[in-house]
C-alpha positions in Angstrom: 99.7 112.6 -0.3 98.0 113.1 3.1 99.7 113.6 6.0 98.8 111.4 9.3 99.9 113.0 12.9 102.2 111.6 14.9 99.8 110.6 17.6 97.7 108.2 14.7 101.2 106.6 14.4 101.9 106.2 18.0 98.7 104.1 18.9 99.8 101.4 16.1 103.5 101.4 17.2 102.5 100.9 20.8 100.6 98.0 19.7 103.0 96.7 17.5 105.3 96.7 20.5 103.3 95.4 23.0 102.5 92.7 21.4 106.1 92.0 20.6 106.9 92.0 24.1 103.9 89.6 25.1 105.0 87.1 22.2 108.5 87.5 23.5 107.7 86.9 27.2 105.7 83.8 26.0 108.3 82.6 23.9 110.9 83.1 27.0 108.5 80.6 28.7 109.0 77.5 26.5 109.4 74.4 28.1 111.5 71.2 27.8 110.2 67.7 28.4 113.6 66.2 27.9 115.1 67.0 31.7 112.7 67.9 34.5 114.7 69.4 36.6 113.0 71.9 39.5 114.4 75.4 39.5 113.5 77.8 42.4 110.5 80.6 41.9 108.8 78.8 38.4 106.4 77.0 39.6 106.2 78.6 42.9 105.3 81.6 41.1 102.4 79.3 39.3 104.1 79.2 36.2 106.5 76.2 35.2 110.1 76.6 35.5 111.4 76.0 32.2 112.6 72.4 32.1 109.5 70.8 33.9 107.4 69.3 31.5 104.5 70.4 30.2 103.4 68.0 27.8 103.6 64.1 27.6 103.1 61.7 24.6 101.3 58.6 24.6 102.8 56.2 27.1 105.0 59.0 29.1 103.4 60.3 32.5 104.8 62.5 34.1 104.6 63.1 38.5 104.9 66.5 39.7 104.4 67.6 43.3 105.0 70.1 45.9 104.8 70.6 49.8 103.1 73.8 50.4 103.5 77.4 48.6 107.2 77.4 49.4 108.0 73.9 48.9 110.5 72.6 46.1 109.3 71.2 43.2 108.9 67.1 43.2 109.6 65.7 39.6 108.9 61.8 38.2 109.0 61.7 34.7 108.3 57.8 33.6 108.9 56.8 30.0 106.4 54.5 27.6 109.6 51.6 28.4 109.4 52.0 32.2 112.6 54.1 32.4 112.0 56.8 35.2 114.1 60.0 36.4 113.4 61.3 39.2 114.4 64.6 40.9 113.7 65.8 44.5 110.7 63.3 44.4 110.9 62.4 47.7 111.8 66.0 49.1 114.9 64.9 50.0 117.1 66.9 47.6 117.9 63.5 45.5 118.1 63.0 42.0 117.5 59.2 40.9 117.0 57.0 37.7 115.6 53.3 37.5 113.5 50.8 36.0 109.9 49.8 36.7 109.5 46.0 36.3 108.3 44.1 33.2 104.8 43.7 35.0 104.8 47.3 36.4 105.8 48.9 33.7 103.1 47.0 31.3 100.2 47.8 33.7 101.4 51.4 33.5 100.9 51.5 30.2 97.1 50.4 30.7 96.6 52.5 33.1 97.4 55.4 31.2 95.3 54.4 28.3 92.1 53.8 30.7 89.1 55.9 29.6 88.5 57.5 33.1 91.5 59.0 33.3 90.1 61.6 30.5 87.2 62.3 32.9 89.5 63.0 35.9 91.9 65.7 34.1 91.3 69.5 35.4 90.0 70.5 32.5 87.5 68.3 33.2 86.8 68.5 36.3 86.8 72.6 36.5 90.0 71.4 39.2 90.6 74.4 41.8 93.6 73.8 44.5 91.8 75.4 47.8 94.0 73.8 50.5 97.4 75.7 52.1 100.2 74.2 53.2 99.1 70.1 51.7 101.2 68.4 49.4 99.6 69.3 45.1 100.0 66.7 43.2 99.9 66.7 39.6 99.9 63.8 36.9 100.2 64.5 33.5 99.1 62.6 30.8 98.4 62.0 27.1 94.9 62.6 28.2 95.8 65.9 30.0 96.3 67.4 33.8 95.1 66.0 37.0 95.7 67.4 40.1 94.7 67.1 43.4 95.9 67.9 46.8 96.5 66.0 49.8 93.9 67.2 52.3 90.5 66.8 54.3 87.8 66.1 52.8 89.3 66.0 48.9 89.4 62.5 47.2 92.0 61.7 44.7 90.6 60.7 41.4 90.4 56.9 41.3 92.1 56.2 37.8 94.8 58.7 38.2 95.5 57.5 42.2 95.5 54.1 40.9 99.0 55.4 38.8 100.1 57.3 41.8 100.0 54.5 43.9 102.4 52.6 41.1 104.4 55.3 40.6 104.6 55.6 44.9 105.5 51.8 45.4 108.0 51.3 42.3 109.9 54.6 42.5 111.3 56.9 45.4 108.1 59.3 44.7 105.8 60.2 48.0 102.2 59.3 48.1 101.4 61.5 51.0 103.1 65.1 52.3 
């Protein structure tokens, strides 16, 4: 039997670990969709806190905004039956729940299936935020991200500023900073 050195066992040991703690710190990230609920330094720190959502199915969208690097984190999260929850969406501190309309909530729903909306996600778009201090919004969708920020000289996405504008007029959520 031949007889490795300690040091050829190290290198594979640290590696073994390492990657343990990476998985771990990843897994230690997992988010909920069930409950958006803003908790200080997640997002701030450009990572979401762990109970804003990070994914939506068909028919969900989901509004998330904030004023600035130091701002709180804005939550709307609409369902595919027009039931919305919204917390701090306004800045105020307020957590709320309602209904959108029959007719609002069914032209939601073909909003969020509209093809341009796929066009408009970051991803897409190579989306950098380059403004400080201007209110980010973020919409998330089936079809993916879309963010923009409320500032000179940057347009909002037509398809996904179409659903803002909804989500602005039939909930408690800002349109503006």
């Amino acid at each position: 039997m031949v007889r490795r050195s300690r040091s050829r066992l190290l290198i594979p040991l640290i590696g073994t670990v390492l990657a343990t703690a990476l998985t771990a710190c990843s897994l230690g990230r997992a988010e909920s969709a069930e409950d958006p609920r803003p908790t200080p330094g997640g997002a701030a720190a450009g990572l979401p806190a762990p109970d804003v959502p990070t994914t939506v199915s068909a028919g969900q969208v989901a509004l998330l905004q904030k004023l600035g690097a130091d701002g709180p984190l804005r939550t709307l999260r609409v369902e595919p039956d027009g039931t919305w929850k919204c917390i701090d969406c306004a800045g105020d501190g307020v957590t709320s729940a309602g209904s959108l309309d029959p007719e609002q909530a069914s032209r939601l729903q073909q909003m969020l299936v509209d093809p341009r909306l796929a066009k408009e996600t970051d991803e897409a778009r190579r989306y950098r935020a380059t403004c400080i201090d201007s209110l980010t919004s973020s919409l998330l969708t089936a079809a993916g991200l879309v963010t923009w920020q409320d500032c000179p000289g940057e347009e909002r996405p037509p398809a996904a500023g179409e659903i803002l504008l909804l989500l602005t007029q039939a909930t408690p959520a800002e349109l503006e900073g």
